[in-house]
C-alpha positions as CSV (number, residue, x, y, z in Angstrom):
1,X,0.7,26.5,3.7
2,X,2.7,26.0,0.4
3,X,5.8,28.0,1.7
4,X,5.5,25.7,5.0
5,X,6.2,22.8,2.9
6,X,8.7,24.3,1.1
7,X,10.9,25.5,3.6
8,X,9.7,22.0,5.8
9,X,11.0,19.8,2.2
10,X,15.0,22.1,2.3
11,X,15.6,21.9,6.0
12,X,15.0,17.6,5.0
13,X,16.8,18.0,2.4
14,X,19.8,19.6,4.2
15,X,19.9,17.0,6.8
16,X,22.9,14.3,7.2
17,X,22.6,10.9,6.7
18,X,23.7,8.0,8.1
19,X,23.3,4.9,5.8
20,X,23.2,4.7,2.0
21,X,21.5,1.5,1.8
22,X,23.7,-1.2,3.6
23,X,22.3,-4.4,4.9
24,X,22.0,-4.8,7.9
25,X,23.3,-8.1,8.8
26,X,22.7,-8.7,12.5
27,X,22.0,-11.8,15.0
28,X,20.0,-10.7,18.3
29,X,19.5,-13.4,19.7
30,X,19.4,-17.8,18.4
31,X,14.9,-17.0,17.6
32,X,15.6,-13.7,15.8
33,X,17.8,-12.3,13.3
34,X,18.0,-9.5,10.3
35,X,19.1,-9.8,7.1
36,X,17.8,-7.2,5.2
37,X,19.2,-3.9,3.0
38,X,18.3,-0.4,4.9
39,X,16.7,2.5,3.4
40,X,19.2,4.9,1.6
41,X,19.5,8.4,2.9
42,X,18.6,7.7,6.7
43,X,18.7,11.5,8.4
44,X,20.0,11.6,12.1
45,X,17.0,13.1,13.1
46,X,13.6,14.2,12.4
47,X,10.8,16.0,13.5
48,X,7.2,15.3,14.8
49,X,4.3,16.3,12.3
50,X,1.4,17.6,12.9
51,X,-1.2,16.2,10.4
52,X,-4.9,15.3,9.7
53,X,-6.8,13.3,7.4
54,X,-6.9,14.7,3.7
55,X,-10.2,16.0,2.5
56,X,-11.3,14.6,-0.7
57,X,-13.4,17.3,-3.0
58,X,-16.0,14.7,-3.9
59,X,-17.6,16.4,-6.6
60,X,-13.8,16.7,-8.2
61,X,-13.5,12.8,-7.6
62,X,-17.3,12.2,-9.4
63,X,-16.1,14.2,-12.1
64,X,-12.9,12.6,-12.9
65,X,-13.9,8.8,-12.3
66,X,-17.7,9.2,-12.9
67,X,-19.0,11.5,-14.8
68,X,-22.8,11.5,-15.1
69,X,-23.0,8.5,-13.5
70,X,-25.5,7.6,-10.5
71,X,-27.3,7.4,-8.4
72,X,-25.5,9.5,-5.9
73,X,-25.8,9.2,-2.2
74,X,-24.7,11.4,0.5
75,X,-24.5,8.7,4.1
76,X,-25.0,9.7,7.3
77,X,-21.9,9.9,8.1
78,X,-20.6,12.2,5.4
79,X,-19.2,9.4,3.0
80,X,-20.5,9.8,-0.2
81,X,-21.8,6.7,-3.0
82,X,-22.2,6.3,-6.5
83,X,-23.4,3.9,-8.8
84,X,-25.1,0.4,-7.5
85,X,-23.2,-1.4,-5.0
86,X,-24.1,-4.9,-6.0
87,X,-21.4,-6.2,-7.2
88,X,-22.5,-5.7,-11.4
89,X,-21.6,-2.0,-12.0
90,X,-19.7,1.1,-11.7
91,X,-19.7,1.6,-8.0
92,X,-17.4,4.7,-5.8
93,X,-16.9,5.0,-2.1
94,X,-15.7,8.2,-1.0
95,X,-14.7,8.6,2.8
96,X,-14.1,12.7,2.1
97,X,-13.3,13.4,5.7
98,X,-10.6,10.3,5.9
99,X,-8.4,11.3,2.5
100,X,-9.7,7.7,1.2
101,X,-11.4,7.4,-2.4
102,X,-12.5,3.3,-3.9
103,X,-13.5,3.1,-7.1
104,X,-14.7,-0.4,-9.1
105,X,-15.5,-0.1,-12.4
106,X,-18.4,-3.2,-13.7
107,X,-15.3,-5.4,-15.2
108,X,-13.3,-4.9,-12.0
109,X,-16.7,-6.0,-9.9
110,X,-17.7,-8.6,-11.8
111,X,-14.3,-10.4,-13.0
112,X,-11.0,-9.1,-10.9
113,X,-12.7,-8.2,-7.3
114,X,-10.1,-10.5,-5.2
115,X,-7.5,-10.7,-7.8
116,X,-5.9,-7.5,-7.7
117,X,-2.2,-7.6,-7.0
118,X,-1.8,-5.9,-3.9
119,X,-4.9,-3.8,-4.1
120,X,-7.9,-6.1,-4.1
121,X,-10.0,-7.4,-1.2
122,X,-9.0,-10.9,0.2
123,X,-5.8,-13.1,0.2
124,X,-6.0,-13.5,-3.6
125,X,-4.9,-10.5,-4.4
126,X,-1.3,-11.1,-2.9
127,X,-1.4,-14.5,-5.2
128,X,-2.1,-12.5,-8.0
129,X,1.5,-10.7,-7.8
130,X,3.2,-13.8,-8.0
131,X,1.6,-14.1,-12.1
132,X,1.2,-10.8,-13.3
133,X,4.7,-9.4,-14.8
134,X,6.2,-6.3,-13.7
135,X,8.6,-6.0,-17.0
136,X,5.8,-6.3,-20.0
137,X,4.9,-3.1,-21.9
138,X,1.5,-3.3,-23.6
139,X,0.8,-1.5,-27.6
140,X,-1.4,1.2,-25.8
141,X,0.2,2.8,-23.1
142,X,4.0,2.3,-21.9
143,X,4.2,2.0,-18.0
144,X,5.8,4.8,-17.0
145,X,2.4,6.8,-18.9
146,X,0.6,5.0,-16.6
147,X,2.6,5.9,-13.7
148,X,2.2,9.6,-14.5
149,X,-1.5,9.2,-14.8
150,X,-1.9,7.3,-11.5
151,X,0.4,9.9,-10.0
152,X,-1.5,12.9,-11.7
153,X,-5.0,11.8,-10.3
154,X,-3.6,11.7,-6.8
155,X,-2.2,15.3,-6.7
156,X,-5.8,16.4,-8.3
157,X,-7.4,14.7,-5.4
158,X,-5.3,16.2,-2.9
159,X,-3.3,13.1,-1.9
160,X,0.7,13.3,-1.7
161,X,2.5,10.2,-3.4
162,X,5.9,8.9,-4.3
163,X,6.4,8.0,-8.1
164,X,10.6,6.6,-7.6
165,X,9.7,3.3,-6.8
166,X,6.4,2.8,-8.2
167,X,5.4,-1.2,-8.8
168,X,3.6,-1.5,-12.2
169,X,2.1,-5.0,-12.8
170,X,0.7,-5.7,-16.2
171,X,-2.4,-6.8,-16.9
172,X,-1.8,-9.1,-20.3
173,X,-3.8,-12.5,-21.2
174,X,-0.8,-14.9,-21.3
175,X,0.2,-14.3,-17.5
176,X,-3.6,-13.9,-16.2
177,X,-4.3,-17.5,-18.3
178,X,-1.4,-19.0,-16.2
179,X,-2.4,-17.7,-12.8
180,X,-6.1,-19.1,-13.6
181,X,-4.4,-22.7,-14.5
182,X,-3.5,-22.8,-10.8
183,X,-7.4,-21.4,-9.6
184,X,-8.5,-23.4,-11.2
185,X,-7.4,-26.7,-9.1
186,X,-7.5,-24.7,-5.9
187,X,-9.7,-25.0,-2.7
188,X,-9.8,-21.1,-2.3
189,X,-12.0,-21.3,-5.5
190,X,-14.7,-23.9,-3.9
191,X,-15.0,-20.9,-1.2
192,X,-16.0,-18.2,-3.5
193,X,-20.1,-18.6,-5.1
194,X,-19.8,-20.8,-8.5
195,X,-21.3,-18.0,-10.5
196,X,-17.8,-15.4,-9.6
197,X,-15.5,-19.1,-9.4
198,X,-16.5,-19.2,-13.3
199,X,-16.4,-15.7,-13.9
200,X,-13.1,-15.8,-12.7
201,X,-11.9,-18.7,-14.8
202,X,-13.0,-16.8,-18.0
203,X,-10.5,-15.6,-20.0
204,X,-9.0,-11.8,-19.6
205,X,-11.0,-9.6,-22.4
206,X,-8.0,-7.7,-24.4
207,X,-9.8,-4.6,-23.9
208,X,-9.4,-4.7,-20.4
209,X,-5.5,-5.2,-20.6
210,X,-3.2,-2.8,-18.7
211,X,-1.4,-1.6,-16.0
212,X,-1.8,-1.6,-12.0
213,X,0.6,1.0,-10.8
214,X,0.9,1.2,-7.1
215,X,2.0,4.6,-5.5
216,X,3.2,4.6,-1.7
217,X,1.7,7.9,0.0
218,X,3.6,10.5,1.8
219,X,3.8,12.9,3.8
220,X,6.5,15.5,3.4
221,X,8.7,12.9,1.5
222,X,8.1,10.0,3.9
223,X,6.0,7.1,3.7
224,X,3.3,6.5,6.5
225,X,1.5,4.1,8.5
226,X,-2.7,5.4,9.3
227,X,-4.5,2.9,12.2
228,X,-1.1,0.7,11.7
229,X,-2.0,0.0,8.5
230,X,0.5,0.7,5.3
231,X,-1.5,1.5,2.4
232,X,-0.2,1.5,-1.0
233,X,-2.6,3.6,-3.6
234,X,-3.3,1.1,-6.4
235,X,-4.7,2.4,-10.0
236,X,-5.9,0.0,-12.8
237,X,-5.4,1.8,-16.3
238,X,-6.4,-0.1,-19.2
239,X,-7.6,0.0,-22.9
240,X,-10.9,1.7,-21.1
241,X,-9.4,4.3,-19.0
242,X,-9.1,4.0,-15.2
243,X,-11.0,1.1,-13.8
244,X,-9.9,0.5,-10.1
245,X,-8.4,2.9,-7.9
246,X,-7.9,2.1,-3.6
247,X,-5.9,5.2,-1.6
248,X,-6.5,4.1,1.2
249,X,-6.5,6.9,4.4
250,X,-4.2,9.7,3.6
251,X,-3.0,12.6,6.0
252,X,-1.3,15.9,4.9
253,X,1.0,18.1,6.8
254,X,-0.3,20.6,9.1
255,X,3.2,21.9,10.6
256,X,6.2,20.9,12.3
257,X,6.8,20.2,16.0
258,X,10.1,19.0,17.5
259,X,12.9,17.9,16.2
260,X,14.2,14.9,17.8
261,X,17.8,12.6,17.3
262,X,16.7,8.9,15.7
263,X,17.2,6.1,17.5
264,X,19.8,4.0,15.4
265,X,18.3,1.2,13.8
266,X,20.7,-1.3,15.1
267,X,18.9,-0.6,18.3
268,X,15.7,-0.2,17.3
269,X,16.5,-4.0,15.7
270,X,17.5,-5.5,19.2
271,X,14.7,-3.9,20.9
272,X,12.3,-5.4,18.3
273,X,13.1,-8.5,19.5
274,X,11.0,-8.3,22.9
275,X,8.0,-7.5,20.0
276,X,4.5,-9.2,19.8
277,X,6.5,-12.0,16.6
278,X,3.5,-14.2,14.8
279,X,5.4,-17.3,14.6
280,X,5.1,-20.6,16.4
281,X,7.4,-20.2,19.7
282,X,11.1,-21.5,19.0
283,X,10.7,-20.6,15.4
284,X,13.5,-18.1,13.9
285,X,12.1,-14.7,13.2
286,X,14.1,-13.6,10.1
287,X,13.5,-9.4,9.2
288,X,13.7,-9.4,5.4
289,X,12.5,-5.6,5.5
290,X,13.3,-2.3,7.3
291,X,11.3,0.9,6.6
292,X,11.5,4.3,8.2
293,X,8.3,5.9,8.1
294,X,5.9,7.6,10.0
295,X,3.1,6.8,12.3
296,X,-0.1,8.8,13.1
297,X,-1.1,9.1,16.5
298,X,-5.2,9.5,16.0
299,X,-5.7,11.5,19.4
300,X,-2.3,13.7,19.2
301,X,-3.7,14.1,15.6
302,X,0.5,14.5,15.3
303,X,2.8,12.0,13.5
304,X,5.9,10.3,15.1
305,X,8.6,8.2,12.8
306,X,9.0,4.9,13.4
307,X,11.6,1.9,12.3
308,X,9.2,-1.0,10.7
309,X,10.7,-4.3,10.7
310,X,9.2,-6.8,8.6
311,X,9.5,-10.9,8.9
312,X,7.4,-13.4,6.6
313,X,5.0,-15.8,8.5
314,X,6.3,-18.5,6.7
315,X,10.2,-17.8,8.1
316,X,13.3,-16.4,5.7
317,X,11.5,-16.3,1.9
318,X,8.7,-17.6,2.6
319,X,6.7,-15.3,0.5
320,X,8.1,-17.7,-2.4
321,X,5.4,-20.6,-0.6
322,X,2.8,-18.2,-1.7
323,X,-0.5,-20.3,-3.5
324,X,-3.9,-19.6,-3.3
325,X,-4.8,-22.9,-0.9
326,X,-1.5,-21.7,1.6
327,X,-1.7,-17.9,2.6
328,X,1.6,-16.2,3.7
329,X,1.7,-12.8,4.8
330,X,4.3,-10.4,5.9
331,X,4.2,-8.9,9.6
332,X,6.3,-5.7,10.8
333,X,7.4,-4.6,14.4
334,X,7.5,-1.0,14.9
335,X,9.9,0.9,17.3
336,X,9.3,4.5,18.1
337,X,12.3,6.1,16.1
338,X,12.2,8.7,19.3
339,X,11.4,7.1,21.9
340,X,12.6,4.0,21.1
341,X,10.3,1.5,22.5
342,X,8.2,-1.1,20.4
343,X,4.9,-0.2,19.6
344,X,2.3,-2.8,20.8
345,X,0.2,-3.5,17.9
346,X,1.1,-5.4,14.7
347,X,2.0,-3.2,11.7
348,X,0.4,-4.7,8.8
């Protein structure tokens, strides 16, 4: 299987390309319109995958995130628990038989749950990376350590990720104190129970400082969507070691099928434009964001690529409107990069 990806990884390498990341600058129609840079490095053609979930050695997983700790359970379904899932402690979900490992620590329950940039559960998390700075280096650790961390505990789980282009947010005091100045006035606070609303208005303990590096997973050098769904792995270090870590459901390579021609993504862009948009009708649909990736098909159990094109609910840079009382989000239409055709379901 090794020499597979080998040879599979040359033959990409070898292929031609036909953008070096322009933008794409295009009107379809007077309701929808692109203005948005392309990926670099966009081959002519690729092929289907075959793929299936990753399978996570759960005992390797304890070990590394924690040791001795319990109690253990093995579910039903084959997931496997640890720790005390109320919220207060240590607590791991491991869904072996999906690729997808979630790990709290007691800090992360108690104090940082929905406040995660990008990573967390709940709209607050996306607030969050408007605060947290993505150019501070903390005394402890420099940024790019903590990439190679995050990036070294994916490979010993088994779980393929891309370090060029990694997002690191830092966790520091001054810019966590300014994003709890704005909580603190907000509605989305009243909705949360008053004893995590004051948990989360207490200030960030500097042992807990660090880094959240996010990591987008591959597969044979590509990013992917799983149950249309684009998952970025997201791993807290701090002064404590790791204290968060979401993979989300990762896939690996099983071999190669066809190789097909792509369809360009000028007209993939046009014929995005007949797409389920979630806008108020008459409103413009701006792409900020195009993304070749590729998509899993659950019952083919193969992997097609697939041009993503992303607006902002809000309209052109609305992400800027982001607060924690007005939730923006982005949306993507996906075209088949073979086929050509828009895929019927929202890409999130």
């Amino acid at each position: 299987m090794k020499r597979f990806h080998l040879l599979f990884l040359c033959a990409c390498l070898l292929l031609p390309v036909c953008a070096q990341g322009e933008r794409l600058t295009l009107t379809v129609n007077e309701c929808f319109m692109c203005d948005a840079e392309l990926p670099a490095d966009i081959p002519q053609s690729l092929p289907v995958l075959r793929a299936e979930h990753v399978v996570i050695d759960a005992d390797k997983a304890i070990a590394m995130l924690m040791p001795g700790k319990g109690p253990r359970e093995e579910l039903a379904n084959g997931d496997v628990t640890v720790g005390v899932g109320d919220g207060e402690h240590d607590y791991m979900l491991i869904e072996k038989a999906y690729g997808r490992v979630c790990f709290n620590s007691a800090y992360v329950n108690r104090y940082l749950l929905e406040l995660i940039p990008g990573g967390g559960y709940g709209d607050g998390c996306n607030v969050a990376k408007k605060y947290l700075p993505t150019d501070v280096a903390l005394d402890f650790m420099a940024p790019e350590e903590a990439v190679r961390q995050a990036a070294d505990l994916m490979q010993a789980l088994g779980i393929e990720v891309a370090t060029e282009g990694a997002v690191v947010y830092t966790l520091e005091r001054e810019s966590y104190a300014a994003m709890q100045e704005t909580m603190r006035e907000s509605e989305w606070l009243t909705r949360t129970t008053r004893k995590r609303a004051l948990r989360y208005l207490e200030p960030l303990s500097k042992d807990h400082e660090g880094y959240y590096v996010h990591l987008t997973p591959t597969v044979a050098g590509h990013p992917y969507v799983v149950y249309d769904s684009r998952w970025t792995v997201c791993v807290l270090i701090t002064r404590q070691g790791v204290e968060f870590v979401e993979t989300g459901f990762n896939l690996r390579v099983t071999g190669a099928g066809e190789e097909k021609p792509l369809v360009p993504v000028e007209e993939a862009l046009k014929t995005a434009a007949s797409g389920s948009i979630n806008l108020e009708e008459g409103a413009v649909c701006t792409i900020e964001e195009v993304t070749l990736a590729y998509r899993f098909h659950w019952e083919k159990q193969t992997m097609t690529p697939c041009w993503i094109f992303d607006y902002c609910s809000d309209g052109a840079g609305g992400m800027k409107g982001l607060t924690f009382d007005h939730w923006v989000r982005m949306y993507g239409i996906g075209v088949d990069g073979h086929s050509g055709k828009v895929i019927d379901q929202t890409i999130f």
